[in-house]
C-alpha positions as CSV (number, residue, x, y, z in Angstrom):
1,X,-7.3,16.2,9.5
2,X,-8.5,19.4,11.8
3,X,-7.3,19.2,15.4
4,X,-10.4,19.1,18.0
5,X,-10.1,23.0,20.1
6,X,-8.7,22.7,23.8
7,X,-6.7,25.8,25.3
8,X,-3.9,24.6,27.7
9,X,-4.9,23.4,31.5
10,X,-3.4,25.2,34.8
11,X,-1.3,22.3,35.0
12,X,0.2,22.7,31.3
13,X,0.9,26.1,32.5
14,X,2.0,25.2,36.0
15,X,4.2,22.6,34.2
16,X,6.1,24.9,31.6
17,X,6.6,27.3,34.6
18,X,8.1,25.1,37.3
19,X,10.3,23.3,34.0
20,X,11.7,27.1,33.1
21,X,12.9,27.9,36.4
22,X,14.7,24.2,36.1
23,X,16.5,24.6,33.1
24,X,19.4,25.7,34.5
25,X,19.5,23.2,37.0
26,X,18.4,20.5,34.0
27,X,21.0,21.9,31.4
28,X,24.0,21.3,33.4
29,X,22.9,18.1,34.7
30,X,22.6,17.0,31.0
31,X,26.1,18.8,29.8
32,X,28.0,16.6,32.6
33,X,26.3,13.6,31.3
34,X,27.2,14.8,27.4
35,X,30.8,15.8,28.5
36,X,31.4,12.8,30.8
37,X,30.6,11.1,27.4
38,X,33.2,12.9,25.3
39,X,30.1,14.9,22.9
40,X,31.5,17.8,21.5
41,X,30.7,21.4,22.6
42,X,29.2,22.1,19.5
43,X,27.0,19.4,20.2
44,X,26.0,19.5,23.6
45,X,24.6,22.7,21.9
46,X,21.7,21.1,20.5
47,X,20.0,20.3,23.8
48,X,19.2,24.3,23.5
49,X,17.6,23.9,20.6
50,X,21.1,24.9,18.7
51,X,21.5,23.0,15.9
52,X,24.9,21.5,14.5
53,X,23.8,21.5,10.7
54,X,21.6,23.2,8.6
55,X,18.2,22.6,7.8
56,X,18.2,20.6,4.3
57,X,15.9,22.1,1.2
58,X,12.4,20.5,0.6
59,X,10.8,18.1,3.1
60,X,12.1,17.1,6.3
61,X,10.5,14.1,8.1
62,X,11.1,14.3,11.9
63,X,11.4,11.3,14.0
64,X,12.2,11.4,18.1
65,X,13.7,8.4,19.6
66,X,13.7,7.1,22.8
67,X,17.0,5.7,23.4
68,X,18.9,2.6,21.2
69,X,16.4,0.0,21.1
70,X,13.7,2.9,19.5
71,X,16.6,4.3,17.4
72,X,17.4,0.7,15.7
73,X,13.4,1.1,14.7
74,X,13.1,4.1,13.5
75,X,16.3,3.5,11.1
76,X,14.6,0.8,9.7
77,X,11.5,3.0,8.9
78,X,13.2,6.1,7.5
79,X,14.7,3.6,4.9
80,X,11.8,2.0,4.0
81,X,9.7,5.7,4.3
82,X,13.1,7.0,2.3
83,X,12.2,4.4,-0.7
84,X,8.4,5.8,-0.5
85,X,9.2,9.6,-0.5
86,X,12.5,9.5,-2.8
87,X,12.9,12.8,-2.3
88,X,11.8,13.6,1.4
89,X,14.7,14.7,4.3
90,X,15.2,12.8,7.4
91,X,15.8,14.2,11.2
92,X,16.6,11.8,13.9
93,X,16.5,13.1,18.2
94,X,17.4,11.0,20.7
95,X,19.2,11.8,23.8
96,X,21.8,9.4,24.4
97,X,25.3,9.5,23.2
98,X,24.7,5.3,22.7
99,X,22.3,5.8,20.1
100,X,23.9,9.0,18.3
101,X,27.1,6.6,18.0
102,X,24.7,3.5,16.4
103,X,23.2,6.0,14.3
104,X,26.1,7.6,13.2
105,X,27.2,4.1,12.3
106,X,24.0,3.1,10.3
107,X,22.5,6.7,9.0
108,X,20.3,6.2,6.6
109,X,20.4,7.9,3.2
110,X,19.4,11.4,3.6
111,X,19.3,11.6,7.4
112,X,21.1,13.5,10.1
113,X,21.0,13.5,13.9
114,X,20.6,15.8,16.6
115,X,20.4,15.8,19.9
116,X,16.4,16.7,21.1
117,X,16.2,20.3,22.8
118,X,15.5,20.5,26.4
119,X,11.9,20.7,26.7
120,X,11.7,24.4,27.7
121,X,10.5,27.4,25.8
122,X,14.2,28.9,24.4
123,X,15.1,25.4,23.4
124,X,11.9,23.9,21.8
125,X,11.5,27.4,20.2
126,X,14.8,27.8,18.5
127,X,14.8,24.2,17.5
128,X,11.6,24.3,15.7
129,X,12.5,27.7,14.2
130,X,15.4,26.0,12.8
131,X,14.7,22.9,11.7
132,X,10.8,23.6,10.6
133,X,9.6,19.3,10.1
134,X,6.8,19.1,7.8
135,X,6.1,16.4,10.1
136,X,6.9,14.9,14.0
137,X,7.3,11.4,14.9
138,X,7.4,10.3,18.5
139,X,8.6,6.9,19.1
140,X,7.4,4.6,22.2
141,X,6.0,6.7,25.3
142,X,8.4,9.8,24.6
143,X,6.0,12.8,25.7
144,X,7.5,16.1,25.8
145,X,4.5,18.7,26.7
146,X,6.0,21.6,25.7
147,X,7.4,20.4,22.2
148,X,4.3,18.6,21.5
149,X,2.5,21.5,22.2
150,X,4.3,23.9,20.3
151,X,4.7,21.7,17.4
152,X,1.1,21.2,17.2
153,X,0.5,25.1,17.5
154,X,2.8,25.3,14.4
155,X,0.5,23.0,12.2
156,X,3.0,20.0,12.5
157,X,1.2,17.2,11.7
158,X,2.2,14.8,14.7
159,X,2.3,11.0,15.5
160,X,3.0,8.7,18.3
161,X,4.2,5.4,16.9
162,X,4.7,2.5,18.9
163,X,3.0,3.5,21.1
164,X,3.7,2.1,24.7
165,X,2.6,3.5,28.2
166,X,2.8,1.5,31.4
167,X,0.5,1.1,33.5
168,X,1.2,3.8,36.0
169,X,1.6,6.3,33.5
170,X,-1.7,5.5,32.6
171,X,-3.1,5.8,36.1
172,X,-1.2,9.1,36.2
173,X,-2.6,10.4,33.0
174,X,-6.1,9.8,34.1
175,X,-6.1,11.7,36.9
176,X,-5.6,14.8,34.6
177,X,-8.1,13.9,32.1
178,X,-8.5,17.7,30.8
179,X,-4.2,18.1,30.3
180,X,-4.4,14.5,28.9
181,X,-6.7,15.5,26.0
182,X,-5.2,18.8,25.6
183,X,-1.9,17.2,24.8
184,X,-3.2,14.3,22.9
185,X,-5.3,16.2,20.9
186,X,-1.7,17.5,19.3
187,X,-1.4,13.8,17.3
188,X,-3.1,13.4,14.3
189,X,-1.8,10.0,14.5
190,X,-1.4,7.3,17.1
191,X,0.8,3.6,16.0
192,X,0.1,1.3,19.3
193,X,2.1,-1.8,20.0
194,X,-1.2,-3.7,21.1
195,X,-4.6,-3.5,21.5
196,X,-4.4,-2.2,25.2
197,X,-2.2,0.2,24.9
198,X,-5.0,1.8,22.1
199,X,-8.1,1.4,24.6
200,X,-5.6,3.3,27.5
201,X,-5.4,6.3,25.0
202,X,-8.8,6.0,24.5
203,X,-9.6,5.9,28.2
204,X,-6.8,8.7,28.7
205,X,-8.9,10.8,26.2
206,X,-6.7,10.5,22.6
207,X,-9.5,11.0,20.0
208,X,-10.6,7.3,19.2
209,X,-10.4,8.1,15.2
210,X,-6.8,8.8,15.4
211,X,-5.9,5.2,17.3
212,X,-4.8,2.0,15.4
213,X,-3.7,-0.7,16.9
214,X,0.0,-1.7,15.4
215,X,2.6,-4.3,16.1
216,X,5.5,-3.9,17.8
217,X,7.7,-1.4,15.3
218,X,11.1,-3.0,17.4
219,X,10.4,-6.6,15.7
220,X,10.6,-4.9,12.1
221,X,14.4,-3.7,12.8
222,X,16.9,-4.4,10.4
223,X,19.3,-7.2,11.4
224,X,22.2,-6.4,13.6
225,X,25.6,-5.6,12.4
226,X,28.0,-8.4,12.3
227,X,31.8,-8.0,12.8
228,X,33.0,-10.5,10.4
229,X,36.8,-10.3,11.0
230,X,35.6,-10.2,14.9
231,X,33.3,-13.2,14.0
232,X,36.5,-15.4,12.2
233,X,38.2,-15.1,15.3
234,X,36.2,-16.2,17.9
235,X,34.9,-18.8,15.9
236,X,38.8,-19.9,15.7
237,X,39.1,-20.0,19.7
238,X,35.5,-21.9,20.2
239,X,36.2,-24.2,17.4
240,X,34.4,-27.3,17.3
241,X,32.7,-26.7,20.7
242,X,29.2,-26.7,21.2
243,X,27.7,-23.2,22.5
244,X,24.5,-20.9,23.6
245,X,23.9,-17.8,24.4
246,X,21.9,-16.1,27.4
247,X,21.6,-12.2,26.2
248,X,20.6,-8.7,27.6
249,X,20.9,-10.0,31.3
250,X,20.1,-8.6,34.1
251,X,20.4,-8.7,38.0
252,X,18.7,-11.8,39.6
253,X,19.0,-13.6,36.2
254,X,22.6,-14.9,36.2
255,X,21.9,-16.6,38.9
256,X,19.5,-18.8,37.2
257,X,21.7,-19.2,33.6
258,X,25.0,-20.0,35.5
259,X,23.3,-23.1,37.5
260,X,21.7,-23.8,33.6
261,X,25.0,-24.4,32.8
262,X,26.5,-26.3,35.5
263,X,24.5,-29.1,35.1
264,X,24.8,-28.6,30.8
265,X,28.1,-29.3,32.0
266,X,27.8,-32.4,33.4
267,X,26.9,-33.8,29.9
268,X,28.6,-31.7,27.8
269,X,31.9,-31.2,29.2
270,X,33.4,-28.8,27.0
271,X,30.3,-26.5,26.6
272,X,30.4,-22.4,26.2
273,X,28.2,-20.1,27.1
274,X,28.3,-16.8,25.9
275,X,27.3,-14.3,28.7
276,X,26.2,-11.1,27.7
277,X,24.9,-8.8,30.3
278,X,22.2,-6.0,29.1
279,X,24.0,-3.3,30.9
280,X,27.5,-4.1,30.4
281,X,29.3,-2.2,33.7
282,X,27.8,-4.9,35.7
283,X,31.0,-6.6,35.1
284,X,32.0,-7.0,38.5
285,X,29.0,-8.2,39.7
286,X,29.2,-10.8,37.1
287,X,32.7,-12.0,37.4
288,X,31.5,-12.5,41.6
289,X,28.6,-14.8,40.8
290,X,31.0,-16.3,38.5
291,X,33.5,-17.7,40.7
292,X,30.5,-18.0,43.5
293,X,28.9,-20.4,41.2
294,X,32.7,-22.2,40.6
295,X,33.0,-21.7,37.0
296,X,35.6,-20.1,34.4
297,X,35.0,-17.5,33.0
298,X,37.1,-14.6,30.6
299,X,36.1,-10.8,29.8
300,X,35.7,-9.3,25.9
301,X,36.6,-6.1,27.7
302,X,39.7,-7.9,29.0
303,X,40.3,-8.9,25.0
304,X,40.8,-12.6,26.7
305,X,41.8,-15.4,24.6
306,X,38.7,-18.4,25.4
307,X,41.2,-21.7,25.8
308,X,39.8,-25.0,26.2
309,X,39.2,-24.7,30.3
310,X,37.0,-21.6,29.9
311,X,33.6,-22.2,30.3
312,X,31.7,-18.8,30.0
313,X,32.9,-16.1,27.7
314,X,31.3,-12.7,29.0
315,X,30.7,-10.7,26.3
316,X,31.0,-7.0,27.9
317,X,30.7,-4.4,25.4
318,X,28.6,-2.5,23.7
319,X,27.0,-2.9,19.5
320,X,28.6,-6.4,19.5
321,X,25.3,-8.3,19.5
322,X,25.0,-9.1,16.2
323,X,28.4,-11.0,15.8
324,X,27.1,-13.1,19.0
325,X,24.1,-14.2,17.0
326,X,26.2,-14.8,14.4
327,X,28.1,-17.7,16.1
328,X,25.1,-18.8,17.9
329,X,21.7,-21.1,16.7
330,X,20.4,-21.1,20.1
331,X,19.9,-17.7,22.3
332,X,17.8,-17.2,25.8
333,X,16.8,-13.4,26.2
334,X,16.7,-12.1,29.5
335,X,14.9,-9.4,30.8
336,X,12.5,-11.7,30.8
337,X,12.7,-14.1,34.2
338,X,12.3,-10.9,35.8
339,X,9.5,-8.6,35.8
340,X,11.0,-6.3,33.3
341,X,9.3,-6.6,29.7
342,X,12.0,-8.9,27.6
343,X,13.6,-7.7,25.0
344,X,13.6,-8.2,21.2
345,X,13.2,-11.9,20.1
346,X,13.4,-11.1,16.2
347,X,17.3,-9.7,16.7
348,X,18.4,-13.6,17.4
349,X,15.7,-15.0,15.0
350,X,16.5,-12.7,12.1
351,X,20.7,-14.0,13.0
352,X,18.8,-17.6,12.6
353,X,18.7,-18.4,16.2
354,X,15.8,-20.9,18.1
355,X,14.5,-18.4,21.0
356,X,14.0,-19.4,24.5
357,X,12.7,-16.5,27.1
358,X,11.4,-16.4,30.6
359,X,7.3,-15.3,31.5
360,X,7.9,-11.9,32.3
361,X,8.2,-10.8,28.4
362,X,4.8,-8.4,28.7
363,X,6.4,-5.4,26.3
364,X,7.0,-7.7,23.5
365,X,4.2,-10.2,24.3
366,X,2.6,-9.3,20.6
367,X,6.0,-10.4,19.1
368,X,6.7,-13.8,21.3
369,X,3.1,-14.6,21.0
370,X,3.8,-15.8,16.8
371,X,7.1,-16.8,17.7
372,X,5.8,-19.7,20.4
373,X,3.1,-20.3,18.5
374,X,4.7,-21.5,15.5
375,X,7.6,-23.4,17.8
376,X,10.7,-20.8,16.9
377,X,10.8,-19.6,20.8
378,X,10.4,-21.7,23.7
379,X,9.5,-20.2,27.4
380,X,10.8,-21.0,30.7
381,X,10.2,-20.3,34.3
382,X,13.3,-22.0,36.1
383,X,16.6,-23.3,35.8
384,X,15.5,-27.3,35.2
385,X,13.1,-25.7,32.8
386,X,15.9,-24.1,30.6
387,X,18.1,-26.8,31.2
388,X,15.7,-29.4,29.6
389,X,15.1,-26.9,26.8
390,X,18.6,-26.0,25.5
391,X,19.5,-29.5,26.3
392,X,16.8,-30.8,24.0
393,X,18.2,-28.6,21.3
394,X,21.7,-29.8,21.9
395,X,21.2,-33.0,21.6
396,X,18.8,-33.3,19.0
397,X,20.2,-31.2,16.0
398,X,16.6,-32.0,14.0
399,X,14.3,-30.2,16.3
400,X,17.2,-27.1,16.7
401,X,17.2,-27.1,13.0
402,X,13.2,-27.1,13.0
403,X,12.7,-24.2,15.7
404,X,15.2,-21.9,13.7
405,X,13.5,-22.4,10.1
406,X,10.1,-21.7,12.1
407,X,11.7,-18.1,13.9
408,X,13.1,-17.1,10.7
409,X,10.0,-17.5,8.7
410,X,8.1,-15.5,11.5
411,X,10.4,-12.6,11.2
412,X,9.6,-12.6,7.2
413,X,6.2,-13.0,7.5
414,X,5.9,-10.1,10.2
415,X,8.0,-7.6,8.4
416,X,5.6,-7.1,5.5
417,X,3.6,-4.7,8.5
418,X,6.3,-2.5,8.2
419,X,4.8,-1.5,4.5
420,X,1.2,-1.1,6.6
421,X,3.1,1.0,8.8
422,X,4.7,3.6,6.4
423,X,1.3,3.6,4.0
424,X,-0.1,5.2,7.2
425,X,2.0,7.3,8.4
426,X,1.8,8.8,4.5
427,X,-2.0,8.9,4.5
428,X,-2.9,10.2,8.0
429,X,0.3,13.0,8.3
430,X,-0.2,14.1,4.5
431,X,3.1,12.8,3.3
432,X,3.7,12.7,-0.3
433,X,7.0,13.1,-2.5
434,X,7.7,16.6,-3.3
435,X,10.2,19.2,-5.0
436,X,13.2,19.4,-2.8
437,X,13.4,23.1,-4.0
438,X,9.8,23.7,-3.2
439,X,10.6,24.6,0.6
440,X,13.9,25.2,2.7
């Protein structure tokens, strides 16, 4: 599929200009963060387009990641992509040393990471010298002008899947409709999450031919990892109790999930909630409106024993998740009573968890909407709202039992788009199996 002609704006070049003089500046702001996170020199590296590992033989399928919640997606895709193209190479970017670690943990046959070069001409240039993809894939609203652009000049068939762009960014974008088209034009492909986000490329000038509206690639992860020795234990120390979950919190929403559970309390004495905060060095915070709101409460980071007077368990760490679902049938996702998009509702419904969420859920509104619809999630606006709800699904084991079977057969039925998904990323980027000696 022939790219439409468009030679770069003033404010491409004014962008690549002000973003050189920068990359010093840039580089060691990056190397601190790297450093401070115990990445090897060698690695750190990469960010200059140095690459820790050679270039494999034959075709190498390059997908950019966002940050963890786009890296969990895109692993499920190269193994499903992997299974189409037996004998196709995998490269993964993404910039945090969170997702390198989950990666490392769950790489995919055939794949290897690297950190994404910074986008500046040395390092977008050496990196693409190196590693030559036969094809790009941008996850989410990850837009790199420079290393679009020069990908694109290079013949590398590009596409943005998942596509997601807020609002403002959109605004932004349409206020430069001549750079807009000039860098969209570089996709052959673009994978949106709704049917919005396809008419804002539109409107933003992406070529209307090269839009289709997708699902949300996130819902299509593979289930989380479960710690089973990690999972025998707890489950020794909560024994018979009964328990729920209130996950990936965040400021302004413990407030509302603690005074849940005080008055949970008053009917079930001897109930558990299992705290985990979305960004886990909010600890402190935590532990203070905690004892403001008079209940007991013990740390995982602490590795605290939960005896029979605890009431909250705070799970504080990081790639634990899935062993929380585990123990867990009913889970509220937060992110969601404030305005600040929800989070994935298939993680707890795929660990066979009844869903509960608060209104603000807009950036995976295309993956609640089946969910509610067919009963497996539940939404709430205040505290005597999720009160009633998890204590109708306490107290009647029936209905709980009916709202998990429901979430879990949603998942199912929404995971066969995944095979939609990687029969058009083949079609509209060329992919086909080839002779891994026939290039590298």
């Amino acid at each position: 599929m022939p790219q439409r002609a468009g030679r770069p704006t003033l404010l491409y070049h004014l962008y690549c200009g002000l973003t050189s003089v920068a990359e010093p500046l840039a580089w060691r702001t990056v190397r601190n963060k790297l450093q401070a996170a115990g990445v090897p020199e060698t690695r750190q590296q990469e960010r200059l387009g140095h690459a820790s590992e050679p270039r494999p033989r034959g075709q190498l399928i390059w997908f950019h990641a966002a940050s963890v919640g786009e890296t969990l997606s895109v692993i499920s895709l190269i193994k499903r992509l992997g299974q189409r193209l037996p004998q196709a190479e995998f490269l993964i970017t993404s910039g945090t040393p969170t997702s390198a670690a989950l990666i490392e943990k769950r790489m995919p046959p055939r794949t290897r990471h690297q950190y994404p070069p910074l986008d500046t001409a040395g390092p977008v240039q050496r990196f693409l010298d190196h590693w030559r993809p036969d094809a790009g894939i941008f996850v989410e609203s990850e837009i790199w002008p420079r290393l679009i652009v020069e990908s694109g000049s290079r013949g590398i068939p590009l596409a943005l899947l998942n596509a997601r762009l807020s609002d403002k960014s959109v605004a932004g974008w349409k206020k430069r409709p001549q750079t807009a088209r000039f860098i969209l034009d570089r996709f052959r492909l673009f994978l949106t999450q709704n049917d919005k986000t396809a008419e804002n490329l539109i409107d933003m000038g992406a070529p209307a031919d090269r839009v289709y509206p997708g699902t949300n690639l996130k819902a299509m992860s593979d289930p989380l990892p479960v710690d089973q020795t990690a999972l025998s234990d707890i489950r020794a120390q909560i024994a018979d109790r009964p328990i729920w979950i209130a996950s990936s919190t965040h400021a302004g929403e413990e407030e509302t999930v603690l005074a849940a559970q005080a008055q949970l309390l008053k009917r079930w004495p001897n109930l558990l909630l299992l705290l985990i905060p979305r960004h886990p060095e909010r600890r402190g915070e935590v532990a203070a409106l905690v004892d403001k709101a008079g209940q007991t409460a013990v740390f995982r980071s602490a590795d605290a024993t939960i005896t029979a007077e605890i009431q909250i368990y705070v799970a504080d760490t990081l790639g634990e998740t899935g062993t929380w679902y585990a123990l867990c049938p009913i889970v509220f996702l937060g992110g969601s009573l404030k305005d600040i998009g929800g989070h994935n509702p298939f993680e707890p419904a795929q660990a066979g968890a009844a869903v509960i969420t608060g209104p603000g859920y807009f950036n995976f509104a295309e993956t609640f909407a089946p969910l509610i619809e067919c009963g497996g999630a539940i939404e709430v606006a205040s505290t005597p709202d999720l009160t009633n709800t998890v204590t109708s699904w306490l107290s009647d084991p029936t209905a709980l039992d009916a709202a998990r079977s429901a979430a879990k057969s949603c998942v199912n039925t929404q995971k066969t788009a995944l095979d939609a998904v990687v029969e058009t990323l083949c079609t509209q980027l060329s992919l086909q199996d080839a002779d891994p000696a026939s290039s590298g």
